[in-house]
N, C-alpha and C positions, 0 to 999 in steps of 0.2 A: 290748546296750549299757546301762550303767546309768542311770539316773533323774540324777544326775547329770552326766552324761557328757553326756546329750543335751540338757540345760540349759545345759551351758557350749557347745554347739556353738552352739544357738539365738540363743545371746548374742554369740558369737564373728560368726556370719552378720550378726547384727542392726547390731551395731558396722561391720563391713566393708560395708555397705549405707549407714546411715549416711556413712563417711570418705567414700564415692562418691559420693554428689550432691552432697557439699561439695564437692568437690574436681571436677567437672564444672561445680557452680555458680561457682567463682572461674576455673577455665578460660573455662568459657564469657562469666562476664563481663570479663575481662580481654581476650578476643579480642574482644567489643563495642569494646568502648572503645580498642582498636587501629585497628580496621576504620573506625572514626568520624573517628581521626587521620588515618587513610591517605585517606580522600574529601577529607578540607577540606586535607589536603595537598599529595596526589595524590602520593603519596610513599610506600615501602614502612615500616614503623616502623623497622628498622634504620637506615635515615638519620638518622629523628627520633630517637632514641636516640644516637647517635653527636652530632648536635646539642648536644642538649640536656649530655653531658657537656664538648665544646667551649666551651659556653655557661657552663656553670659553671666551669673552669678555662678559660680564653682561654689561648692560648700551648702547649697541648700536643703533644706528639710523637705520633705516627703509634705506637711504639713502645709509649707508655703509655697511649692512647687503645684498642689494640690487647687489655691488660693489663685495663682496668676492664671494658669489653666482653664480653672472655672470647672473641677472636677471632685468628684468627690475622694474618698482618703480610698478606699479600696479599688477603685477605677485605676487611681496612679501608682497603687502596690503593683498590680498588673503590669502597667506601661513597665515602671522601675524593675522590675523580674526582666521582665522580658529586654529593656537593656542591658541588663547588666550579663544575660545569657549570650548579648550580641557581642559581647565584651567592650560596648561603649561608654560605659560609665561603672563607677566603682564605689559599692557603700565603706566610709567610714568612720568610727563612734567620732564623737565630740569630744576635742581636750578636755573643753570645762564642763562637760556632761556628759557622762560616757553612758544614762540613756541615749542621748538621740545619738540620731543617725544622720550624716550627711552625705551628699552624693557630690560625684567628682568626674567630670568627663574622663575616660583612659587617652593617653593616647593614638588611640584607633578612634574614640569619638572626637577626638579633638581632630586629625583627616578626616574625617566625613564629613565634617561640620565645614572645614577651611573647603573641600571641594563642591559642597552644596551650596556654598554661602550666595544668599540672593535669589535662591533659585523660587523660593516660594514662601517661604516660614517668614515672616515678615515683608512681604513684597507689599501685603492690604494696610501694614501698620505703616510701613513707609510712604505709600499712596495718600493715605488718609492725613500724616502727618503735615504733607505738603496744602492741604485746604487752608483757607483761610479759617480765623473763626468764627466768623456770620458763616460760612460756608457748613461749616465743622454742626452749627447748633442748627441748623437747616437741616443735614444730615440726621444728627440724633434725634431731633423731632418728627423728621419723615418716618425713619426706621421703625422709632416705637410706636409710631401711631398706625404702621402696617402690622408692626408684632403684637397689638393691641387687637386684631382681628383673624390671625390665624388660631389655629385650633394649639391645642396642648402637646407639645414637644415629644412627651414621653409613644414611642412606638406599640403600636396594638400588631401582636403577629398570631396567626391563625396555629391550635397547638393539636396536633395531633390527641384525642383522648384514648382512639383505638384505630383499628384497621377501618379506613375512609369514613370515621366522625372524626369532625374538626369543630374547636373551641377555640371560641378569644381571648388570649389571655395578655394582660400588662407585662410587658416587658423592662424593665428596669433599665436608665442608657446607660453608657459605660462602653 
């Protein structure tokens, strides 16, 4: 191998070494600062996240809530039960359609939100906002061209068929 050859490699490692603890240190601190939501919550951050965009658009559809999310319609039926159980949000029909359904932060989600506020649920969108955008299209082409080589999202978990046989089976996310 040439003299050069083995300087681009060294360089090529040194960079990919690099992109990794960055990209470990924003994981790692963005799961902080989840983890931190989720105790003074007691609440999984998918709630708080669904929240917080109920909070900013009051009145939305299960549909478009669904949409910003990046979730599918029965994944945010979930979420939406399970706030509305917390008593932080509240479903109500549509004047001009009394199909849908809109959802309304309560009170008690409008305090959680004003005591949470910053703490995590937009901390990465606000970080990000501040890049430039050569910086910004840097980013999105790094991103996908690492998400272009990881394996397929959806979780495989080992399923019990009987007493100590175990199967693989797809698990659906959500």
């Amino acid at each position: 191998m040439s003299r050069a050859k083995t300087l681009e490699n060294e360089t090529q490692e040194a960079f990919a070494n690099e992109a990794l603890v960055a990209t470990r240190a924003l994981i790692d601190r963005m799961r902080t600062l989840y983890r931190e939501l989720e105790r003074m919550t007691g609440a999984p951050i998918t709630l708080h996240r669904a929240l917080v965009c109920i909070g900013n658009e009051p009145g939305l559809t299960a549909s478009k809530l669904a949409a910003i999310l990046g979730m599918q319609r029965p994944a945010v039926s979930r979420v939406l039960k399970s706030l509305v159980a917390r008593g932080w949000i509240e479903r109500r029909r549509s004047e001009d359609d009394q199909r849908a359904v809109r959802v309304h932060p309560t009170s008690a989600g409008k305090q959680l939100l004003q005591a949470t506020a910053g703490r995590a649920v937009g901390t990465l969108q606000r970080a990000v906002c501040k890049l430039s955008t050569r910086d910004l299209e840097k980013l999105t082409e790094g991103i996908n061209a690492v998400l272009q080589h990881l394996p397929d999202a959806t979780p495989t978990m080992p399923l019990p068929i009987k007493r100590g046989v175990w199967r693989t089976s797809r698990r659906s996310p959500g």
